[in-house]
C-alpha positions as a Python dict, from the first residue, in 0.01 Angstrom:
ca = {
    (1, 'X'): (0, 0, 0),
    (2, 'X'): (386, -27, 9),
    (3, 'X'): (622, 163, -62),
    (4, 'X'): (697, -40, -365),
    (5, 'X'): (350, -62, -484),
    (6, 'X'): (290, 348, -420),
    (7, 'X'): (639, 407, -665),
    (8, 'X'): (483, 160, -916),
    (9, 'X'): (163, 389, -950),
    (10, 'X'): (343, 681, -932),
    (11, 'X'): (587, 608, -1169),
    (12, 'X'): (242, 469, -1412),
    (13, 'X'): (117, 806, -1422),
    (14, 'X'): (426, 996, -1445),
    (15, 'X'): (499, 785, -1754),
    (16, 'X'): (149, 900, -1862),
    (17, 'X'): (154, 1213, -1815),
    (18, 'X'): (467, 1226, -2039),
    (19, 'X'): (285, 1096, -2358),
    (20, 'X'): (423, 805, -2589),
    (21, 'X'): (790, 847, -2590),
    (22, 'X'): (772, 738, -2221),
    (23, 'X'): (608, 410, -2355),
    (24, 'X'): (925, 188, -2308),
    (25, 'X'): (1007, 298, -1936),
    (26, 'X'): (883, 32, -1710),
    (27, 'X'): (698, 178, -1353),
    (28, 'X'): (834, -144, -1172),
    (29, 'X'): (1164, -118, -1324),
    (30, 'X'): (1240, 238, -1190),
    (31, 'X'): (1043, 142, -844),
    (32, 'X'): (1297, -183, -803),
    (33, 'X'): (1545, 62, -858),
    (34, 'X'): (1443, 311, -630),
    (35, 'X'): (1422, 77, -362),
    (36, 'X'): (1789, -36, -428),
    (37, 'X'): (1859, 313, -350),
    (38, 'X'): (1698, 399, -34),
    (39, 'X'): (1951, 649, 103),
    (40, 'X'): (2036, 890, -194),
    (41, 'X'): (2342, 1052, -44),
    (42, 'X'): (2552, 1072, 247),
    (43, 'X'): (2329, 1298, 510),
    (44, 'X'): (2052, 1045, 445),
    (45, 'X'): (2243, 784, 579),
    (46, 'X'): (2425, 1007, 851),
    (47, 'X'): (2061, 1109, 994),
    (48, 'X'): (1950, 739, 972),
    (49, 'X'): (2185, 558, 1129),
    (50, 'X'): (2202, 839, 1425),
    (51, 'X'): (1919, 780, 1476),
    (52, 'X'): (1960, 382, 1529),
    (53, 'X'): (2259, 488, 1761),
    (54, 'X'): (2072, 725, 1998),
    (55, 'X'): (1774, 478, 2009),
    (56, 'X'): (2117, 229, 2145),
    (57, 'X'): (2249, 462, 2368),
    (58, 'X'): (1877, 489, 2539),
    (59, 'X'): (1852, 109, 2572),
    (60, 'X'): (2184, 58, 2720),
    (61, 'X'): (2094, 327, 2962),
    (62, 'X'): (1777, 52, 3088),
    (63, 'X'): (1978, -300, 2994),
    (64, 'X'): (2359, -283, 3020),
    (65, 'X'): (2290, -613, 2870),
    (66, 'X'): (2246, -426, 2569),
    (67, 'X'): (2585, -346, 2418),
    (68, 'X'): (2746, -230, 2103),
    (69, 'X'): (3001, -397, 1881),
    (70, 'X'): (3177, -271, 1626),
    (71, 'X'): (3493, -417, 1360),
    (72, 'X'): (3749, -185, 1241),
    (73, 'X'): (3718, -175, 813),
    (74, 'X'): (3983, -78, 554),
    (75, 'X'): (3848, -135, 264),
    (76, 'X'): (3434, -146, 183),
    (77, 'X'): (3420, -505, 77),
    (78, 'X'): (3593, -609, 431),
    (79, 'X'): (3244, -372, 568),
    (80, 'X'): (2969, -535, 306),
    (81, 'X'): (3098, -924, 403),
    (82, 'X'): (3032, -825, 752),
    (83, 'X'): (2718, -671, 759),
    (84, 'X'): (2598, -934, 481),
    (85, 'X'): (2719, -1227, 726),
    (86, 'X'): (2572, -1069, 1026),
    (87, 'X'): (2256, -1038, 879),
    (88, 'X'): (2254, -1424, 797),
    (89, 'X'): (2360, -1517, 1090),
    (90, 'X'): (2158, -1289, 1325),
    (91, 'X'): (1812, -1342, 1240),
    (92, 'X'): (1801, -1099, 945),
    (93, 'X'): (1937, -810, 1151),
    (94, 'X'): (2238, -573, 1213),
    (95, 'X'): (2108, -450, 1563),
    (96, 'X'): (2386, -295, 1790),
    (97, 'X'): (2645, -401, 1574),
    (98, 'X'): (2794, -110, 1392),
    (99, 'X'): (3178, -34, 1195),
    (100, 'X'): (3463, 111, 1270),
    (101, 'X'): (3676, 366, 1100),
    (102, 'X'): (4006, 354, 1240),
    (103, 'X'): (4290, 608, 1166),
    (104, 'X'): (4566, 372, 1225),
    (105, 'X'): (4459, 133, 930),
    (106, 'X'): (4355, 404, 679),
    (107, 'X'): (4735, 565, 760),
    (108, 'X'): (4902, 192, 753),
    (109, 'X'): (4663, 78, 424),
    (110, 'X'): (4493, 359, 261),
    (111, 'X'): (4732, 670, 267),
    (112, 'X'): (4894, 745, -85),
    (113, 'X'): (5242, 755, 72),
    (114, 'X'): (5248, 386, 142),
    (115, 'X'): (5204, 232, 490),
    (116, 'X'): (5217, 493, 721),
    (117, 'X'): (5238, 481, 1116),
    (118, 'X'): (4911, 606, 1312),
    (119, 'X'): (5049, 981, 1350),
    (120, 'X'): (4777, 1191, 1121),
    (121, 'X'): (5054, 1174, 873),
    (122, 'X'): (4795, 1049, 590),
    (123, 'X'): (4572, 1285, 359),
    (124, 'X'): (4287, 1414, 570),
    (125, 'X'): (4084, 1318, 231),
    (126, 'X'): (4081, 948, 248),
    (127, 'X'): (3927, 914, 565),
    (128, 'X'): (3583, 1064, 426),
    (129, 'X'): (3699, 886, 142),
    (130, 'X'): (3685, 567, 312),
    (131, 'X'): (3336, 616, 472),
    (132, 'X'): (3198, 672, 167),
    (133, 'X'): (3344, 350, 7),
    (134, 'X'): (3220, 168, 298),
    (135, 'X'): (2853, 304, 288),
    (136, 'X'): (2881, 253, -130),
    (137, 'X'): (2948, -115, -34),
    (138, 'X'): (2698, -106, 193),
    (139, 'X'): (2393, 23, -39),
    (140, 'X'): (2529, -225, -287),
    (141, 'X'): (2488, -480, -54),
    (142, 'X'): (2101, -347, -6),
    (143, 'X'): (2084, -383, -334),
    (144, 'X'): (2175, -707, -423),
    (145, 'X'): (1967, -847, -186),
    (146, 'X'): (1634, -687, -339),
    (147, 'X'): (1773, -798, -682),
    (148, 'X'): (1764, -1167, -544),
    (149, 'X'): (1371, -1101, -409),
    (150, 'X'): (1266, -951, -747),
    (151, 'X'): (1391, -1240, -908),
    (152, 'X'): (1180, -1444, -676),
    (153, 'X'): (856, -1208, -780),
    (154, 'X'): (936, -1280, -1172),
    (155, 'X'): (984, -1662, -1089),
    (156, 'X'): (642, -1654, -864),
    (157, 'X'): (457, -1483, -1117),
    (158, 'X'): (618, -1707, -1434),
    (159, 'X'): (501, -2013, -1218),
    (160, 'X'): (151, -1847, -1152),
    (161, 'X'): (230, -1923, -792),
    (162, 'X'): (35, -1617, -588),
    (163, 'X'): (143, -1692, -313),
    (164, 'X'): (490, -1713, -345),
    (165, 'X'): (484, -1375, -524),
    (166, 'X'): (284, -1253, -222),
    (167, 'X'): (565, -1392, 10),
    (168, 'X'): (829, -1241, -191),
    (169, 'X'): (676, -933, -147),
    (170, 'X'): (634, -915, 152),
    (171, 'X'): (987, -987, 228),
    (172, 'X'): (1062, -666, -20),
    (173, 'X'): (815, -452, 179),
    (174, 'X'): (982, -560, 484),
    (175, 'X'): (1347, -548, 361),
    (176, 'X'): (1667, -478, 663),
    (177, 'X'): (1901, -281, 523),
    (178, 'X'): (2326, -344, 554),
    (179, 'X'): (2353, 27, 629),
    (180, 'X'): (2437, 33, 1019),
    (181, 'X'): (2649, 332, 1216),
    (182, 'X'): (2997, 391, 1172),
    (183, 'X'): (3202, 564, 1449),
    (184, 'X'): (3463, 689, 1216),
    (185, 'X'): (3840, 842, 1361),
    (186, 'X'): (3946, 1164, 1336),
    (187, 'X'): (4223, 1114, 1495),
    (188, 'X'): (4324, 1475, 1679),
    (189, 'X'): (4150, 1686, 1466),
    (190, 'X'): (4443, 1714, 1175),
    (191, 'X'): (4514, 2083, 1269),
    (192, 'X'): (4363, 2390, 1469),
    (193, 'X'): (3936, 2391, 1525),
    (194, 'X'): (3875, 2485, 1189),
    (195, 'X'): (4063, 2216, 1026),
    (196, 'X'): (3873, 2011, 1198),
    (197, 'X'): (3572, 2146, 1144),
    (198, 'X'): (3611, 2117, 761),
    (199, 'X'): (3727, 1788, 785),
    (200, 'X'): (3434, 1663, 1019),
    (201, 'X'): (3194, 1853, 712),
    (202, 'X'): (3342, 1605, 471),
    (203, 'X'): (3311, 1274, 709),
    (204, 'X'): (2938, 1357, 760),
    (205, 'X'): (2884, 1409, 400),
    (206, 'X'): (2998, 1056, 357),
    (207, 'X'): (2785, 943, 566),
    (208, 'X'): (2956, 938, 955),
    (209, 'X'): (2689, 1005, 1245),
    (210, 'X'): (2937, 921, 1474),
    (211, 'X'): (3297, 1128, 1473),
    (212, 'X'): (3578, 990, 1756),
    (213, 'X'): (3838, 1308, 1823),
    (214, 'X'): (4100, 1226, 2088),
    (215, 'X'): (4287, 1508, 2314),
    (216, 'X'): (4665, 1425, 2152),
    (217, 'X'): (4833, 1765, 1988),
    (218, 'X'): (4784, 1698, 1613),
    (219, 'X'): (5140, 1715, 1518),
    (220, 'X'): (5283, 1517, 1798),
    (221, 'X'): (4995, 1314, 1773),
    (222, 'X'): (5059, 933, 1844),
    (223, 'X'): (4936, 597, 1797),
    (224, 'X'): (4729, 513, 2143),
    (225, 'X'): (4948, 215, 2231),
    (226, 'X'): (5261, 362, 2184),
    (227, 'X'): (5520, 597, 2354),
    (228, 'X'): (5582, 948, 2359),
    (229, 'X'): (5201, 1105, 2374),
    (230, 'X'): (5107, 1463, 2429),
    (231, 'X'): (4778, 1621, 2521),
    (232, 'X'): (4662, 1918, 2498),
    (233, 'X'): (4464, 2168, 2752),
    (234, 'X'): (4149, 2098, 2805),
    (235, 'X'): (3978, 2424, 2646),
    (236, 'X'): (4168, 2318, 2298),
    (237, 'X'): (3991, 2008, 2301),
    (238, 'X'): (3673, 2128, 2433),
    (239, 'X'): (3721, 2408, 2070),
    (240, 'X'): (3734, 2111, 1846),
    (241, 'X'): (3441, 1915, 2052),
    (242, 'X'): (3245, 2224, 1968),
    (243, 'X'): (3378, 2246, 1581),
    (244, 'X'): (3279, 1860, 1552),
    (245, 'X'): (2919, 1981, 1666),
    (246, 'X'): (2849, 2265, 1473),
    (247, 'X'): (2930, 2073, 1184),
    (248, 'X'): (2686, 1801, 1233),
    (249, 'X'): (2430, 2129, 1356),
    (250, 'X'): (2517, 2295, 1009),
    (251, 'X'): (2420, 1963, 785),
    (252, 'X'): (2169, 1894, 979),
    (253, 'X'): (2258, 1580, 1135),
    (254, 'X'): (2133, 1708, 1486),
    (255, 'X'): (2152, 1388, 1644),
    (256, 'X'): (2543, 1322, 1547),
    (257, 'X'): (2766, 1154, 1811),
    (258, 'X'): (3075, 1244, 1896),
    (259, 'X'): (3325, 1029, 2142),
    (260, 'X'): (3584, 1201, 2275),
    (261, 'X'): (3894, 968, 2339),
    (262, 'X'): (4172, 1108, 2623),
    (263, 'X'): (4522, 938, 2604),
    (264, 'X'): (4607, 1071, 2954),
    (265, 'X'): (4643, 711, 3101),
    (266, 'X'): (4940, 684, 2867),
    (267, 'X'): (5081, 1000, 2777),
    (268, 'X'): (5321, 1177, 3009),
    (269, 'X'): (5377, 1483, 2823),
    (270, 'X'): (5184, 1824, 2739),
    (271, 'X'): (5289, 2092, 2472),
    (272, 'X'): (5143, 2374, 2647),
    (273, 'X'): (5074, 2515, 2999),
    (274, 'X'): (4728, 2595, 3038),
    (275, 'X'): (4584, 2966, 3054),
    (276, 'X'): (4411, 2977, 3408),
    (277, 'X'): (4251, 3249, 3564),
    (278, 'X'): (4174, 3203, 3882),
    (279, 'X'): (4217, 2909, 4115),
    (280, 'X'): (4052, 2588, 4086),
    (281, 'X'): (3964, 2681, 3765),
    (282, 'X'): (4016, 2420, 3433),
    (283, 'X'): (4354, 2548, 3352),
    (284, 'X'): (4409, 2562, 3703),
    (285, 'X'): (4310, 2174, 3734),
    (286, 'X'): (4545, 2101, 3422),
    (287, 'X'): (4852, 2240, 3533),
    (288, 'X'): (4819, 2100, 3879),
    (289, 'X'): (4894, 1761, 3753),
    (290, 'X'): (5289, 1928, 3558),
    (291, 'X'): (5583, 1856, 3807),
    (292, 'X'): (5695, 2108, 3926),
    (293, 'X'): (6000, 2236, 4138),
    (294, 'X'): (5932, 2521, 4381),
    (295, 'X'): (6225, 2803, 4340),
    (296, 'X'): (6331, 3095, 4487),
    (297, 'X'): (6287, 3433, 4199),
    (298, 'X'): (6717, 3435, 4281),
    (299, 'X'): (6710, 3063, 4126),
    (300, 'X'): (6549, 3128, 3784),
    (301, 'X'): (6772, 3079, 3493),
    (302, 'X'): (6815, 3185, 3151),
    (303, 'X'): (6476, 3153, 2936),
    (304, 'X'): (6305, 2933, 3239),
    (305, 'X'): (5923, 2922, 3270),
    (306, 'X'): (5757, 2958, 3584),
    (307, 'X'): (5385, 2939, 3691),
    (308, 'X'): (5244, 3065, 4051),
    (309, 'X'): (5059, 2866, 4238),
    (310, 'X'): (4940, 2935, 4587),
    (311, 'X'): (5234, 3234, 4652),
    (312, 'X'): (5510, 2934, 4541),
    (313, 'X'): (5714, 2984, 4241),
    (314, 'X'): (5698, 2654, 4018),
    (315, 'X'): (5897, 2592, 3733),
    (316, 'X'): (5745, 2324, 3542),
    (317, 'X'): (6021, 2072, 3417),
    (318, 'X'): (6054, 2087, 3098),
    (319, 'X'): (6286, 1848, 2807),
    (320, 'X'): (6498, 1971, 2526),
    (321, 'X'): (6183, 1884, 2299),
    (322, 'X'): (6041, 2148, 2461),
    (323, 'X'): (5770, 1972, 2661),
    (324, 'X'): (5651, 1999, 2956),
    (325, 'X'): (5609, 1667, 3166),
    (326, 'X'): (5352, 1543, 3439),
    (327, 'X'): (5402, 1417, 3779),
    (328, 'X'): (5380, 980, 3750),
    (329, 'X'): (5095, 819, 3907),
    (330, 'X'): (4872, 1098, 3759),
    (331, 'X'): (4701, 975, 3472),
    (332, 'X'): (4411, 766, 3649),
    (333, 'X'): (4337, 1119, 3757),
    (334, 'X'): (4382, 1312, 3395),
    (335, 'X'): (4172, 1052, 3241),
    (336, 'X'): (3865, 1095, 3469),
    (337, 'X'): (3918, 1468, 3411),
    (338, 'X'): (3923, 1516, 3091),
    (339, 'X'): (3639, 1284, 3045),
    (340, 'X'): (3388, 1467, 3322),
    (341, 'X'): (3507, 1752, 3123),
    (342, 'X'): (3442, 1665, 2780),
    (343, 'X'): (3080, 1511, 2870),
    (344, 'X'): (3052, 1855, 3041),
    (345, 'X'): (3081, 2070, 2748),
    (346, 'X'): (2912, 1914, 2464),
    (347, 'X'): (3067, 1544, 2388),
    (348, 'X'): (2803, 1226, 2364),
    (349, 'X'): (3062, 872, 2448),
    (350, 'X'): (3455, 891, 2631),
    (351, 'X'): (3665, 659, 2558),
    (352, 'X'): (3969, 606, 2789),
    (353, 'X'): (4252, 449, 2617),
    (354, 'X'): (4446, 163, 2860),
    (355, 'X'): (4719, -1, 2847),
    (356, 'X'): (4547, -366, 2926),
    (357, 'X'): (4215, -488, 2929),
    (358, 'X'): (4115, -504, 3231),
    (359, 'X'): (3754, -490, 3400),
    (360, 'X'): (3843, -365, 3744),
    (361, 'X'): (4109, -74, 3640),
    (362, 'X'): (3824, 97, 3375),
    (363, 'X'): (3511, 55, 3618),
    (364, 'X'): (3745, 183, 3882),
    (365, 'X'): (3773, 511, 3669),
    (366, 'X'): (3383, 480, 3543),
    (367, 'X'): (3324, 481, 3899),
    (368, 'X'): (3453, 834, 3954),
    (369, 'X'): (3325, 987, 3641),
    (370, 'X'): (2924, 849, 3695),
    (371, 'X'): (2982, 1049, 4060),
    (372, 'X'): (2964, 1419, 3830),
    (373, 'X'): (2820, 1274, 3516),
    (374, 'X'): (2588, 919, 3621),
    (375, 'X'): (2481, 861, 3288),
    (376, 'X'): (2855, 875, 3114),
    (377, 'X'): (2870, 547, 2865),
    (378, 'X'): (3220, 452, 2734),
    (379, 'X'): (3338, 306, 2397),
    (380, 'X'): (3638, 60, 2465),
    (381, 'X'): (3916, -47, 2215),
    (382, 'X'): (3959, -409, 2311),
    (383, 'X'): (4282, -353, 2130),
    (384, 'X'): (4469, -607, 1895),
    (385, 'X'): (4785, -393, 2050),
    (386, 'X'): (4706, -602, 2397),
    (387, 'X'): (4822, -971, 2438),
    (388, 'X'): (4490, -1086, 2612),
    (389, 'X'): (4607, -1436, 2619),
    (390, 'X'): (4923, -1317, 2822),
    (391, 'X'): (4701, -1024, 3045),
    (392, 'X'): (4419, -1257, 3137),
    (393, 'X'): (4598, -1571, 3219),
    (394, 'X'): (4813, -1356, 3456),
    (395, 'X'): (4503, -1190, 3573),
    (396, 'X'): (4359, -1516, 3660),
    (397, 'X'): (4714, -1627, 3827),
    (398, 'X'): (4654, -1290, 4047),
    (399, 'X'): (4325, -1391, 4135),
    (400, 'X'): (4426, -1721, 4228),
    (401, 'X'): (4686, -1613, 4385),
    (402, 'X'): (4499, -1403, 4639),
    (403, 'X'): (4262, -1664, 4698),
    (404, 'X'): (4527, -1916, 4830),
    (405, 'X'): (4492, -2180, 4542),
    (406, 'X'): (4780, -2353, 4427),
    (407, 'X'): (4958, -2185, 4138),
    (408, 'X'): (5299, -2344, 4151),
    (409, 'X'): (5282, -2533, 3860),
    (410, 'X'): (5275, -2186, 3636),
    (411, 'X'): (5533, -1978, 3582),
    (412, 'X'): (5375, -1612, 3548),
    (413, 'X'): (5670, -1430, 3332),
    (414, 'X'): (5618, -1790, 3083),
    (415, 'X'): (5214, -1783, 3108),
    (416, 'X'): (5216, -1728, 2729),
    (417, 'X'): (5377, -2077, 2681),
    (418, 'X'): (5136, -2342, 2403),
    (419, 'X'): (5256, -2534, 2753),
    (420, 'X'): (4989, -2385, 2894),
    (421, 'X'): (4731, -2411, 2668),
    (422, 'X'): (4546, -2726, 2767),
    (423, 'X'): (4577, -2632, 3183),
    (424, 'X'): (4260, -2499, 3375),
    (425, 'X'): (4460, -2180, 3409),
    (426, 'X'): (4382, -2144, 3032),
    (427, 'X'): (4070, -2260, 3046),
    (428, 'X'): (3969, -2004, 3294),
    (429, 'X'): (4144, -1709, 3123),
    (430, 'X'): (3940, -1777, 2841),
    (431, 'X'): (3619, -1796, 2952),
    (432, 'X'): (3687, -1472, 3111),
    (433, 'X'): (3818, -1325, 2785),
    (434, 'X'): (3488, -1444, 2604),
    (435, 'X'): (3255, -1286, 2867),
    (436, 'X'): (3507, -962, 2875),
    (437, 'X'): (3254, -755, 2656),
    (438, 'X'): (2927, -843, 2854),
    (439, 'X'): (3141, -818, 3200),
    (440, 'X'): (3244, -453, 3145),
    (441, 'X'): (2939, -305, 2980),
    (442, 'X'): (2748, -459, 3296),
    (443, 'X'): (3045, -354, 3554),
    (444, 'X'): (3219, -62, 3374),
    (445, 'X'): (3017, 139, 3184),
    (446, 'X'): (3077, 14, 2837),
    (447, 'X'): (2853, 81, 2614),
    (448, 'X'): (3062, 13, 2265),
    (449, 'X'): (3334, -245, 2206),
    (450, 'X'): (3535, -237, 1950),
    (451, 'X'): (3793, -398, 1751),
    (452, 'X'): (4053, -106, 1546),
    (453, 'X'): (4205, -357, 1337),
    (454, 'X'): (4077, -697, 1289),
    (455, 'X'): (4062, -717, 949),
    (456, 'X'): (4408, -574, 885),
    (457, 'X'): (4519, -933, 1121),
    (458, 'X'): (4297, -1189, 923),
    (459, 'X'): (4415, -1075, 632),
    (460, 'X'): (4744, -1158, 747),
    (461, 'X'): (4677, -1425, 878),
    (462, 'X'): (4486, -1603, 621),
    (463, 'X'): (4680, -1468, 370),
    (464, 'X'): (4982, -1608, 539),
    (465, 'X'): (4822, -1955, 531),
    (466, 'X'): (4719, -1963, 206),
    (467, 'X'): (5072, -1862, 43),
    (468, 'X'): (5212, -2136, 312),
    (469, 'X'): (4987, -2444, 202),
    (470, 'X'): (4937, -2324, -197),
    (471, 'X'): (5317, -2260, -260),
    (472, 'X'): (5403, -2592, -67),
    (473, 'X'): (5278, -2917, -158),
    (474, 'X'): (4920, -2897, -117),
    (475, 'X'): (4888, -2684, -451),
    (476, 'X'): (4571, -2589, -548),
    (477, 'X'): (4432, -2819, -273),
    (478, 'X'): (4584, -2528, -11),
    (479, 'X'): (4301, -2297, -226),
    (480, 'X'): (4022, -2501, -251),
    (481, 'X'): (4028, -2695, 109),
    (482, 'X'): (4091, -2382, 274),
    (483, 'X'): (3941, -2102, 78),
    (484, 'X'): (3680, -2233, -194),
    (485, 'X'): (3506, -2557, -12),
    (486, 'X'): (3448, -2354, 332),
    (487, 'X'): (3293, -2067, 113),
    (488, 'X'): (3038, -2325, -24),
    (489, 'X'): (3005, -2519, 318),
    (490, 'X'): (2962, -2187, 539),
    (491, 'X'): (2733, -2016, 272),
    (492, 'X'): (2992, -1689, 210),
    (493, 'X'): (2794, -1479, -31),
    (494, 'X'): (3141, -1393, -194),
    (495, 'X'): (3190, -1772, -337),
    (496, 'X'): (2960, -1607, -661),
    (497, 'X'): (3198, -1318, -696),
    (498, 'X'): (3102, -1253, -1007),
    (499, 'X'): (2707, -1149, -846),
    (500, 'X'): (2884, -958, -510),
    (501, 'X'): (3072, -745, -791),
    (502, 'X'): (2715, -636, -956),
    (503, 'X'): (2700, -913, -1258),
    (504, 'X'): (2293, -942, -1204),
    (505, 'X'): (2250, -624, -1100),
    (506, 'X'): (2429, -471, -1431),
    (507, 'X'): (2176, -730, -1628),
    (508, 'X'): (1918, -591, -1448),
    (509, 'X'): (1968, -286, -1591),
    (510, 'X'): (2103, -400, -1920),
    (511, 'X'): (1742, -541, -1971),
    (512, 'X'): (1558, -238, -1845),
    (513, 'X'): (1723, -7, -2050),
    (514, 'X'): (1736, -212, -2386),
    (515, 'X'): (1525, -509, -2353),
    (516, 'X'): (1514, -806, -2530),
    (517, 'X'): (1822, -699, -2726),
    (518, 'X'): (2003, -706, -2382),
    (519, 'X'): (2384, -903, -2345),
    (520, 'X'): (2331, -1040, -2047),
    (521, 'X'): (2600, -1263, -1822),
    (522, 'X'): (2386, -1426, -1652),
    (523, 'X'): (2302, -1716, -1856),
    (524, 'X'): (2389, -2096, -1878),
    (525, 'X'): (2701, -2077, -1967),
    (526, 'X'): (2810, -1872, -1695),
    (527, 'X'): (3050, -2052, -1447),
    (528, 'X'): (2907, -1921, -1152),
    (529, 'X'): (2577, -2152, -1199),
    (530, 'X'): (2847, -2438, -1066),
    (531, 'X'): (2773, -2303, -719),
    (532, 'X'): (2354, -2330, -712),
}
């Protein structure tokens, strides 16, 4: 029997057992809604879903034609319309396509302060606030769906049609949850180990399998794509590494992922000189990379810090914010590092934040990594913070370039140009931007792509459009022709709002719990019948 079917017996003889004043509880009722609410709280889902990602991170390791995707969610309706789209459009499935929790739009969208730059300035509370919003959407979604198949049951058995009830069952039995991984941002910990620790506690409790902790200092801590980054030595990372697992080892979630992100490429700056030892040695390895001049003991000045190295005197150069810099040209170097370092001591996924998109320059790094770790699997930001139009049209100009074809008829400082647009130049570019994703988890090691914050730009965007055409002189017309009529065309579940908010489902229970006294919505009068 199902599971559906077991629940239904068990419920019979619960109700039995529990003499006549259980008479008016309904065994199917509570086992429809116990299969609306599969995971019953936020370690059920963590466990699940890291599950799903370890079984992914095995099958990429055989077909690096098997990728991950991810979007970046704000808000948990942006996450339900995804998953409930990519299940229609996928064959009924979610496989290898996951969310993603990004810092930067939780500080620019969700942070109590108002809009917010990505700089850990937010509360650490609505980040596990956020994944649980996202997963509530998420189970709603789950259960939404079922409401639609028990409604197909109740019509089946109305119409004395067996076998339609039998097929309707069947798809219940069979059912694909919306609930997929989410590789959620915790940005640089928000404080020492322990802070992070507590904070990765609450982010599992919401449901996170995955956590993402990069190696900026938390209170210099900087957006990836912009200026003015600081890392920290690698032990300090490698502390919070080890907080993130003991708190998924604590809850139980012993198959949690954890990415650790290094900024190195970009970030020229460190806080602190590491402790070392003995040559050669990690510290040693960090503070190689600081430049340095040698002096003479007569040459020191007033409050100057100096490091030996080798017998030489070196005084790191340091700037009246009181950081230390490191020599240019070294963060190639830093990045493969910290990442042979970090898969060293405990972390699952690197991810190696660049400055373009660009196949060659992160297999080039993957390269050196797989030589001390061959199994190391990246997750990539294919960043909104990148113009790939620009990068890849000049990429293919390069390329071109080198092979001798004619390029005169581009200018490569103007390749942005709508000029442009129609040329085979552009036409190339694009292809290659469209076959990016498979290119680099095939040549560089990528196992997760990932968008941070897609949805934060079509909301723009299509906000944008709408204002433009329904303020103007289109009217309503700018609302229907561009909103309404592609909902019905494209089949958006959303078009019903009234049923994505939980109309049926709250008659559902309406009629459960009073029954044919029950106020439902549902009936002919209501407007969202206009829509089939």
């Amino acid at each position: 029997m199902s599971d559906y079917t077991n629940d239904i017996a068990a419920v019979s003889s619960l109700c039995e057992s529990n003499g006549s004043s259980w008479n008016a509880i309904n065994p199917e009722s509570v086992a429809r809604m116990r299969a609306q609410n599969k995971f019953k709280n936020g370690l059920d889902i963590a466990k699940y879903t890291a599950d799903i990602m370890r079984a992914d991170m095995e099958a990429y390791d055989n077909d690096t034609s098997k990728y991950t995707q991810s979007l970046g969610c704000w808000h948990g309706f942006i996450g339900q319309q995804k998953m409930i789209s990519i299940k229609k459009h996928f064959e009924g499935n979610t496989d290898r396509r996951y969310l993603y929790l990004s810092g930067w739009m939780v500080a620019a969208l969700r942070s109590e302060f108002g809009p917010l730059p990505d700089q850990s300035m937010h509360e650490k509370t609505s980040v596990a606030g956020l994944i649980g919003e996202l997963y509530t959407f998420l189970r709603q979604a789950d259960a939404r769906e079922l409401g639609g198949l028990f409604r197909e049951v109740d019509a089946a058995r109305e119409a004395g049609d067996t076998v339609a009830e039998k097929a309707a069952q069947n798809k219940i039995d069979n059912h694909r949850t919306h609930v997929v991984p989410i590789i959620a941002d915790i940005d640089a910990g928000f404080g020492n180990a322990e802070a992070t620790y507590l904070m990765a506690k609450q982010m599992i409790e919401a449901g996170a399998c995955c956590i993402q902790i990069e190696n900026q200092v938390s209170d210099e801590k900087q957006c990836g794509h912009q200026d003015g980054k600081v890392t920290v030595p690698h032990e300090d990372f490698l502390a919070k590494i080890r907080a993130v697992r003991y708190a998924f080892l604590e809850l139980g979630v012993d198959n949690g992922v954890i990415v650790a992100r290094t900024d190195s490429l970009g970030a020229g700056l460190t806080k602190q000189i590491a402790v070392t030892k003995e040559p050669g040695d990690l510290g040693d390895q960090y503070n190689a990379f600081l430049d340095c001049d040698e002096i003479d003991a007569a040459d020191l000045g007033n409050g100057d810090v100096v490091i030996n190295r080798g017998g030489k005197l070196l005084r790191p150069k340091r700037l009246p914010s009181n950081l230390f810099q490191f020599k240019q040209g070294t963060g190639e170097a830093r990045c493969i590092l910290d990442s042979v370092t970090s898969l060293q001591n405990g972390a699952d996924l690197i991810w190696i934040e660049t400055e373009k998109p660009h196949v060659r320059q992160i297999g080039g790094m993957m390269d050196e990594i797989k030589k001390q770790v061959p199994d190391a699997k990246l997750v990539y930001n294919n960043s909104p913070s990148f113009n790939w139009t620009l990068n890849f049209r000049q990429q293919i100009f390069d390329a071109w370039t080198e092979e001798g074809k004619d390029v005169s008829g581009y200018d490569r400082d103007n390749l942005m140009s709508a000029d442009y647009d129609d040329s085979e130049l552009s036409a190339a570019a694009d292809d290659k931007i469209r076959t990016f994703q498979a290119d680099a988890a095939r040549e560089a090691g990528i196992f997760h792509h990932l968008i941070t914050l897609p949805t934060y730009h079509t909301a723009a965007l299509s906000t944008d459009n709408l204002a433009k055409e329904y303020f103007g002189d289109q009217g309503m017309l700018g609302y229907v022709k561009g909103v309404q009529r592609k909902e019905i065309r494209q089949g958006i579940a959303c078009v019903k709002h009234q049923n994505m908010a939980g109309s049926d489902m709250g008659d559902d229970h309406k009629e459960y719990f009073a029954g044919e006294a029950a106020l439902k919505a549902s009936g002919k009068d209501n407007t969202m019948n206009q829509f089939g």
